[in-house]
C-alpha positions in Angstrom: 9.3 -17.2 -26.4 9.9 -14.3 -29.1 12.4 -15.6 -31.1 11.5 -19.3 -32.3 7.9 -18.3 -32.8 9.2 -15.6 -35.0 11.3 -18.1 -37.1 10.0 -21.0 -36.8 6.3 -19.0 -38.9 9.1 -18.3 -41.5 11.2 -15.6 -42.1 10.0 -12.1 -41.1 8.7 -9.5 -43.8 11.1 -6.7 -44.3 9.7 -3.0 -43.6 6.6 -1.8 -44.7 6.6 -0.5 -48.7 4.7 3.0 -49.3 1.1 3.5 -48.5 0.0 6.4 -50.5 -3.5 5.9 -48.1 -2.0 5.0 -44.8 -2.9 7.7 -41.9 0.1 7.4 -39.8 3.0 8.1 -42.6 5.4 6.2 -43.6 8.5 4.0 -41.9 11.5 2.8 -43.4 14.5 2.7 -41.0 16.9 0.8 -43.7 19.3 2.8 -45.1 19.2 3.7 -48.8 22.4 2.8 -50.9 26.1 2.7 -50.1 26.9 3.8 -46.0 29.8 4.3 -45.0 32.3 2.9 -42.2 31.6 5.8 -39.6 27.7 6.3 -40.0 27.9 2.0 -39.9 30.0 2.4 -36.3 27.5 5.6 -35.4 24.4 3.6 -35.8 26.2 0.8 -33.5 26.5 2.7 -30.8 22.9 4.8 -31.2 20.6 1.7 -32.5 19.6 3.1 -35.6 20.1 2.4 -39.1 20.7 -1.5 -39.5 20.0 -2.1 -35.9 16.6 -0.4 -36.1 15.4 -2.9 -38.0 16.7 -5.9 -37.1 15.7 -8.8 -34.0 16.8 -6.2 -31.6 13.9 -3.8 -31.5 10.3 -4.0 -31.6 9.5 -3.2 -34.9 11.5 -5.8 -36.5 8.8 -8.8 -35.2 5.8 -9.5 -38.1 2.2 -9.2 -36.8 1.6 -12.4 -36.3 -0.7 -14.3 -33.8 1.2 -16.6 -31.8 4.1 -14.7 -31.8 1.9 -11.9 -30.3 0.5 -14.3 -27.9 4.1 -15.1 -26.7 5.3 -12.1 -27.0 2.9 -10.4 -24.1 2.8 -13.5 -22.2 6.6 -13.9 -22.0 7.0 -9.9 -20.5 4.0 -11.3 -17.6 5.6 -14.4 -16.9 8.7 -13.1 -16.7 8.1 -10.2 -14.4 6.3 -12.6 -12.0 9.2 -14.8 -12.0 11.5 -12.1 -11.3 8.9 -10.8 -8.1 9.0 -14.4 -6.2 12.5 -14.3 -6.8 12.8 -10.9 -4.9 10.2 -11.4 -2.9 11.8 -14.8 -1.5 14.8 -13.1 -1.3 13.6 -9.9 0.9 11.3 -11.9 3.3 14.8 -14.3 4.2 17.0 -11.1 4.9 14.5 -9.4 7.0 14.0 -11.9 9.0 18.0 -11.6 9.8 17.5 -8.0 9.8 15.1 -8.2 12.5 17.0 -10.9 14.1 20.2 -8.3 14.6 18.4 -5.1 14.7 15.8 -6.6 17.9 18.7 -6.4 20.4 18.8 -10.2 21.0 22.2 -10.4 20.1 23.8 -7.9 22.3 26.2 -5.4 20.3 29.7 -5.8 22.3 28.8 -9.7 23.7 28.3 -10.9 19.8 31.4 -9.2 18.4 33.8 -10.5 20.8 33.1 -13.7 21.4 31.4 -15.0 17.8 32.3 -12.3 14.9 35.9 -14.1 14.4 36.3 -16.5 11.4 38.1 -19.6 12.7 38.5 -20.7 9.1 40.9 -17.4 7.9 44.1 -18.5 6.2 46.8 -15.6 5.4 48.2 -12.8 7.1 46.5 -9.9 4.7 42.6 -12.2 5.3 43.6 -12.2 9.2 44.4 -8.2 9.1 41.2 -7.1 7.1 39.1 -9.3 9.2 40.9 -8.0 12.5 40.0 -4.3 10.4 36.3 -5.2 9.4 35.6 -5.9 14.0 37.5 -2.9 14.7 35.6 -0.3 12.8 32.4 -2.3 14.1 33.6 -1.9 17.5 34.5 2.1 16.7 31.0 2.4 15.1 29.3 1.1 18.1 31.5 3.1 20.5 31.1 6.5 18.0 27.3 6.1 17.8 27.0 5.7 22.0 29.1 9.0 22.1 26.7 10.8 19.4 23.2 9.2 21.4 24.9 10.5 24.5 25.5 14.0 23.6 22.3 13.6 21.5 20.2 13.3 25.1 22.2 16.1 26.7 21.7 19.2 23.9 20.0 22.1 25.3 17.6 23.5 23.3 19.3 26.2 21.4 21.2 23.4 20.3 18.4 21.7 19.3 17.2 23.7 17.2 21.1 24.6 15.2 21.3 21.0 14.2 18.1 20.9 12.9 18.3 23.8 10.7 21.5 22.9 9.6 19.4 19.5 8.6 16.9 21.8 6.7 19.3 23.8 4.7 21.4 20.9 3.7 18.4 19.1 2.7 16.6 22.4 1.0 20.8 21.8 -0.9 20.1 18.2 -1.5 16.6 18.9 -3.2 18.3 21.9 -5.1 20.6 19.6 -6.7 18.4 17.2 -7.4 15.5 19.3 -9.0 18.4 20.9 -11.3 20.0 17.2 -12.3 16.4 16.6 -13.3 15.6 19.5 -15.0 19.0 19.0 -17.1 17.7 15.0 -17.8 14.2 16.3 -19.0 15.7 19.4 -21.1 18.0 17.1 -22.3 15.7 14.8 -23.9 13.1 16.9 -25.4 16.2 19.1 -27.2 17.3 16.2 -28.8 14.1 15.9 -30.7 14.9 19.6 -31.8 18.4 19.2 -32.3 18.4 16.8 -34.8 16.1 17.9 -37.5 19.1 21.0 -38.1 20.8 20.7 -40.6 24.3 21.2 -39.7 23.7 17.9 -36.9 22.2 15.7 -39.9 25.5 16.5 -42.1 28.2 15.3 -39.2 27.5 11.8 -38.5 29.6 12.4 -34.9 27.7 15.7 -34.0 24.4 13.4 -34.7 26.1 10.4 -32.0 26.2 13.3 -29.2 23.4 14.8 -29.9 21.7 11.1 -29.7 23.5 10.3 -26.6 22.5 14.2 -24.7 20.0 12.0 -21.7 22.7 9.5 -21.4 25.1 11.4 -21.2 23.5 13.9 -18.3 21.8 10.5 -16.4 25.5 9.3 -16.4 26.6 12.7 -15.3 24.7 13.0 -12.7 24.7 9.6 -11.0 28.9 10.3 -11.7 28.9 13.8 -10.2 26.2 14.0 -7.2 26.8 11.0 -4.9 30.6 12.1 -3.8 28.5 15.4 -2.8 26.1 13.8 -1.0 28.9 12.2 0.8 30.5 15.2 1.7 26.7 16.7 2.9 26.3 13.6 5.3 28.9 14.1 8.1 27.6 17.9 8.4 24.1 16.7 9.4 25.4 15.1 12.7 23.8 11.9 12.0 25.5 8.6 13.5 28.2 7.0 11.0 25.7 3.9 10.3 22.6 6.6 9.5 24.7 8.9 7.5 25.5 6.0 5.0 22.0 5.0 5.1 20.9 8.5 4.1 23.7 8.8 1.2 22.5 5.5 -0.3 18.8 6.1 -0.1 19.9 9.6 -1.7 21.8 7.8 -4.5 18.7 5.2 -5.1 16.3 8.0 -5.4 18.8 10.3 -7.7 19.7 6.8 -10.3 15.4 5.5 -10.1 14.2 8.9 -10.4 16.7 10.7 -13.5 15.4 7.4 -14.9 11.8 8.0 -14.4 12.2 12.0 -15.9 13.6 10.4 -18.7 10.6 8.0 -19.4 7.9 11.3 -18.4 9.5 13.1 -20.9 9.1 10.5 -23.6 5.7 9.7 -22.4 5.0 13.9 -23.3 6.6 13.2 -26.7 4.9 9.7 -27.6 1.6 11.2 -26.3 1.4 14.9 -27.5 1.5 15.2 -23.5 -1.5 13.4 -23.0 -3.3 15.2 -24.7 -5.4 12.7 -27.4 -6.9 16.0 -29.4 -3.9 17.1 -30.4 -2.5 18.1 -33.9 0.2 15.4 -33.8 -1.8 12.6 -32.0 -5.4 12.7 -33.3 -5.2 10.7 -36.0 -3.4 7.6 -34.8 -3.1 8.3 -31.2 0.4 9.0 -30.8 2.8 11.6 -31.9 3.2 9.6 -35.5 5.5 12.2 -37.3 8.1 12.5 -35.1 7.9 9.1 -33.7 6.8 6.5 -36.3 7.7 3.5 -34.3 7.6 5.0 -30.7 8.2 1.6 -29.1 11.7 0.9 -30.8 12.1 4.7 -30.2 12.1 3.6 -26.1 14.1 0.6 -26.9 16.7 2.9 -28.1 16.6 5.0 -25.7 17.5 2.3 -23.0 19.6 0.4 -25.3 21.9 3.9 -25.5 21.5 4.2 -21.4 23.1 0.6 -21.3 26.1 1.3 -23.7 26.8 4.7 -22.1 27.2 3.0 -18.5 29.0 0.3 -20.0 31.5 2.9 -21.9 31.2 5.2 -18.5 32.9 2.1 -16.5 35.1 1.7 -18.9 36.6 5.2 -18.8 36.4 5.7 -14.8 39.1 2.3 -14.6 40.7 3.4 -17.7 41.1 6.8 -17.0 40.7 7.3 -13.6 41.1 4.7 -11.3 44.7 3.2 -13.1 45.7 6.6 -13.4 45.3 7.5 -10.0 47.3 4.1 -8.7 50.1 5.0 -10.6 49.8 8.5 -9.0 49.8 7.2 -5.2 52.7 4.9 -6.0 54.9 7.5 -7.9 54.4 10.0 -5.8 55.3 9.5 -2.2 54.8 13.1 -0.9 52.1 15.3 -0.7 50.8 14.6 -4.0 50.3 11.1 -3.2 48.5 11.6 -0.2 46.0 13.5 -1.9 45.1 10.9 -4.6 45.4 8.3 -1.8 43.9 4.7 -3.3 41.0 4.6 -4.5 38.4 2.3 -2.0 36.1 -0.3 -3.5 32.7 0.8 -1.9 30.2 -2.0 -2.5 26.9 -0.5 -1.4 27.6 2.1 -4.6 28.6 -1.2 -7.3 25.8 -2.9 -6.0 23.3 0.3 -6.7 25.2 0.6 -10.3 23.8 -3.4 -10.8 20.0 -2.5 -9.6 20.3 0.9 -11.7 21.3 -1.0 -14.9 18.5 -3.8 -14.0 15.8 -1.1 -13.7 17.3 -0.1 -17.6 17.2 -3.8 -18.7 13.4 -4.3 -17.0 11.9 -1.0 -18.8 13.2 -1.8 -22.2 13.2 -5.4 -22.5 9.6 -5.5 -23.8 11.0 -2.7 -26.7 14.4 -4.0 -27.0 13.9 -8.2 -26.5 17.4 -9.0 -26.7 18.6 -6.4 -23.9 19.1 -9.0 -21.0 21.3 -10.7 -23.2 23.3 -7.4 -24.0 23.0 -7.1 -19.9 24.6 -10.5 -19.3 27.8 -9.3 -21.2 28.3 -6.0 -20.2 28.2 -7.5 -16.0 30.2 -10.3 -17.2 32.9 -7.6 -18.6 32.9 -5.5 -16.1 32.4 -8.1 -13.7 36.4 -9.3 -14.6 37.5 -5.9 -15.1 36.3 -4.9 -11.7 37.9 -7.7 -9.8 41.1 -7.0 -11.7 40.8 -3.2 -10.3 39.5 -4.0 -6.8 43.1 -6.1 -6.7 45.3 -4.1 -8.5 44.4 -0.7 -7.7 41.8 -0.6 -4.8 41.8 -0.8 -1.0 39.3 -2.2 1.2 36.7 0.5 2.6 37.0 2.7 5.3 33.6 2.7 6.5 31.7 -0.9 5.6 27.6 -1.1 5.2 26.1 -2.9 7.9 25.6 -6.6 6.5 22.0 -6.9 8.7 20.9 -3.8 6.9 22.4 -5.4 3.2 20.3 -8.4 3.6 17.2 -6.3 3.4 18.4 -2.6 1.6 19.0 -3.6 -1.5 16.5 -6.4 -1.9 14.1 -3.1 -1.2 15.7 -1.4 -3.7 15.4 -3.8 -7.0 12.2 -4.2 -6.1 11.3 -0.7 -6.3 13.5 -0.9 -9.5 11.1 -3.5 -10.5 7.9 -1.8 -9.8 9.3 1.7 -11.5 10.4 -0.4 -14.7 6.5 -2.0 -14.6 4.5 1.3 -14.8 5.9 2.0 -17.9 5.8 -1.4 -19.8 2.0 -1.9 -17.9 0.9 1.7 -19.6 2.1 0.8 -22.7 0.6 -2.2 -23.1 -2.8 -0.6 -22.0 -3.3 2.6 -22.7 -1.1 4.1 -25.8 -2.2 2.8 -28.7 0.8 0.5 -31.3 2.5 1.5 -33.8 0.4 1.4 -36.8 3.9 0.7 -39.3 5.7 -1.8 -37.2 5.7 -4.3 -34.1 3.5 -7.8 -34.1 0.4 -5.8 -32.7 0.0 -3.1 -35.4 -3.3 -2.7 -35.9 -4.9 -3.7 -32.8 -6.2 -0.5 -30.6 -3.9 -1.1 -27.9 -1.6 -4.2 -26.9 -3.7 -6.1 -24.3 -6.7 -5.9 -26.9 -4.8 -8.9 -28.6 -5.4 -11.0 -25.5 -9.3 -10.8 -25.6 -9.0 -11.3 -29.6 -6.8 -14.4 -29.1 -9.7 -15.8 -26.4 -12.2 -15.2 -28.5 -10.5 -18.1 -30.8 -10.8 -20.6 -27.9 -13.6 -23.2 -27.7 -16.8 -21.9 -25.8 -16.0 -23.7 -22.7 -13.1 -22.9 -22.4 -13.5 -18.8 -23.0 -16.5 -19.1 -20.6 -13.8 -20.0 -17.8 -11.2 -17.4 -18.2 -14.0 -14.4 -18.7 -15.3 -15.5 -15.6 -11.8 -15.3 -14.0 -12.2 -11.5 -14.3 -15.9 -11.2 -13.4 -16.7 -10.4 -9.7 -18.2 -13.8 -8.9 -14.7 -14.8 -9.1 -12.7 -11.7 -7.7 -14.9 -11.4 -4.5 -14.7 -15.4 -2.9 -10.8 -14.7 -3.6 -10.7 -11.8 -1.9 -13.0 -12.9 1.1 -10.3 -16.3 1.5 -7.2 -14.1 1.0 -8.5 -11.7 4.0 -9.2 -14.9 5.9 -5.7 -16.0 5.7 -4.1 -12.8 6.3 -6.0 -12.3 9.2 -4.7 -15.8 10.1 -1.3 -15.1 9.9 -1.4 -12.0 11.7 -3.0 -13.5 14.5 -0.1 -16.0 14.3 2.5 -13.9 14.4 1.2 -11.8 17.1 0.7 -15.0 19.4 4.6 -15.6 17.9 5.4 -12.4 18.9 4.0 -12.7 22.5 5.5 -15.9 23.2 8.8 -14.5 22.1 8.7 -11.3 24.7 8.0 -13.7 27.6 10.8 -15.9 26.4 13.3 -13.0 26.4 11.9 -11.7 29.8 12.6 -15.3 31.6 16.5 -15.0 30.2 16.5 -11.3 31.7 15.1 -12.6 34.8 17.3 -15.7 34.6 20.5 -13.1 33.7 19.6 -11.1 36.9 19.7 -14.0 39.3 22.8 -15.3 38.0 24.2 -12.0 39.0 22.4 -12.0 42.2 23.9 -15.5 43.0 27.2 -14.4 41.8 27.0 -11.1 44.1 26.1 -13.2 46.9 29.0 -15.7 46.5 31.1 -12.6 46.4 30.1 -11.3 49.6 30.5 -15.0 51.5 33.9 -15.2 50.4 34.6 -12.2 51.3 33.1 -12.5 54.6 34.5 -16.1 55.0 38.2 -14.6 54.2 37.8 -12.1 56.8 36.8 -14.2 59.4 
């Protein structure tokens, strides 16, 4: 939907020349004469030179109509595609969730008599399945012991484990206020950083400089979960709630360095909202510094995707192989302290919805991201399944699947809605780029839409205005209250009908063990007569 319109109208313009009498300067990200090998490899891996103006950024597509049209339309369609999807998805593992979370399937009963696999084949499948009950078995007996001395706590004691909570928390926050700070200061020096001389002279110094938020997102998303996990067991939470509260730490740490990041762009694009400003008066956005702001953001999450792509690379390369070798060649002490490293899926599944979130905030400035996406999981996907085999060992402590079904479901689509206030402000409220992008010119992105109705015959632009009047908006809302109520109902009479179901197998469970008592007692009485 962006590429054939943009090739099939003809070939696309090149950048535009000098405009001794335009108001929001000049942009020409080609560069001038002979480049060499290095600056060619730099601009690779930062976005810029060749790549700033090319089908990979915003800038590159021509103000054209249709392709406008398309353009927009593809980012809404898309988005709603990708919420059914999720949606579909979340509803089907709650209701499996609730299913094994209600108590109907009774913890011990279930385990024993339907968690084994009949279908197993092989010793080592056998053995990690036998593993995989046993821990559940241990988790179920471990959290009993922690409820039970839970109820039993005096008050004193009360009180000690919940200011131990506090302080480790008051920690947690501490931690994550000063990765955030470093994500924020990060971005605005770069700005600063490179208009000095001595960075514009070393092509290398200019990379780093470049890659200063990606580098401190990656670092902190690298550095803080292991200390989160080492926080969890002091709190004296149950194994199955301390792993809930380290992965809904990690989420928040990975969504949120990522939503610092886009704040302090959003104070750079927008002079800090403030429209009287020096810098943004005349055009509405900070047009010296950023001339093109929307490639600028497609830059910025094109770099976040090559950095975690490189960061993989050098945690199996450097770390993980190394650290194999280490366990096997070293049988004593040393060994034991490297141990192998486990394969913890909740954390490769969070990397997957954390470099989504990326690929959902900067497809609309970088179009061809999701296909960058696609091969950077593919790679990794190969590489990671020749680790997890090679130099991995099943986890020690394993996510509860029930929980899984729903979690991280949750999660993308809180990815999803965090990657949409961006793209939806955007398109709304800051005003294009008056030198590049297919809707220079226009006063804001969505004003295209109206322009492009306007076209229409009467009838038919008669019909979609009065989609958005209130003639339209309030019957819909009456009928969609309607149903909901409906379905409430429904699932309340469900819900009822359900309870008295259960209480008839209770009551049916209780006279089975009357009857059995009583056959007990006859036999007895029988044998000693």
């Amino acid at each position: 939907m962006i590429l054939l319109p943009t090739w099939l109208e003809g070939a696309p313009p090149g950048p535009p020349a000098p405009n001794a009498s335009s108001l929001c300067g000049f942009y020409n990200p080609r560069p001038q004469g002979l480049v060499a090998f290095a600056t060619q490899l730099f601009n690779l891996l930062s976005g810029e030179g060749f790549l700033e103006w090319s089908p990979l950024f915003y800038g590159f597509y021509p103000p054209r109509p249709h392709l406008a049209i398309t353009y927009l339309c593809s980012v809404f369609a898309i988005g709603l595609l990708y919420l059914l999807l999720i949606l579909h998805r979340s509803v089907s593992g709650l209701k499996q969730t609730l299913l094994a979370e209600s108590g109907a399937l009774t913890s011990y009963s279930h385990r024993v008599f339907s968690a084994w696999d009949f279908g197993l084949s092989g010793e080592v499948h056998v053995r990690l399945r036998q593993r995989i009950i046993h821990y559940e078995l241990q988790v179920e007996l471990e959290e009993a012991v922690v409820r039970r001395r839970a109820a039993v706590r005096t008050l004193g004691q009360e009180a000690t484990v919940w200011l131990v909570r506090l302080l480790l928390n008051l920690l947690v926050f501490a931690l994550l206020g000063a990765a955030f700070y470093g994500v924020y200061w990060a971005t605005g020096a770069t700005v600063e950083l490179q208009e000095r001389p001595l960075v514009q002279e070393m092509p290398l110094l200019k990379l780093v400089v470049d890659y200063l938020p990606s580098i401190f997102i990656s670092m902190v998303n690298f550095v803080l979960p292991p200390v989160f996990s080492l926080i969890a067991p002091l709190e004296g939470y149950t194994r199955s709630r301390q792993i809930v509260f380290i992965l809904l730490r990690t989420v928040f740490l990975r969504l949120a360095s990522l939503v610092v990041l886009l704040l302090s762009l959003w104070n750079q694009i927008t002079c800090a909202g403030d429209a009287d400003a020096v810098a943004c008066k005349t055009c509405g956005y900070n047009y010296k510094e950023l001339p093109c702001w929307e490639t600028r953001l497609g830059q910025e999450m094109y770099k976040l995707l090559l950095f975690d792509l490189l960061t993989g690379l050098a945690v199996i390369l450097l770390i993980q192989f190394p650290r194999k070798l280490l366990c096997g060649l070293c049988p004593g002490a040393l060994g034991r302290f490297a141990r192998t490293q486990e394969f913890q899926v909740p954390d490769e599944v969070l990397g997957l919805i954390y470099a989504q979130t990326v690929v959902w905030v900067g497809s609309f400035f970088c179009p061809l991201l999701p296909l960058l996406n696609t091969a950077k999981f593919l790679l990794l996907f190969y590489l990671k399944k020749l680790t997890l085999f090679s130099t991995c060992s099943p986890a020690s402590r394993t996510f509860r699947a029930s929980t899984v079904n729903f979690f991280f479901p949750l999660v993308l689509l809180l990815g999803l809605a965090i990657s949409a206030v961006p793209v939806l402000y955007s398109i709304f409220l800051i005003p294009p780029s008056k030198l590049c992008g297919p809707f220079r010119g226009q006063s804001s992105i969505w004003a295209e839409i109206p322009n492009s109705i306007c076209t229409l015959p009467q009838t038919v632009q008669n019909f979609l205005f009065f989609l958005g009047t209130q003639a339209f908006a309030v019957p819909l809302l009456l009928i969609s209250s309607i149903l909901m109520a409906y379905t409430v109902a429904l699932a309340n009479s469900y819900g009822r009908l359900i309870s008295e179901l259960k209480h008839q197998i209770e009551t049916e469970a209780q006279n089975k063990v009357f009857l059995a008592q009583r056959a007990v007692a006859l036999s007895s009485a029988n044998g000693t007569l």
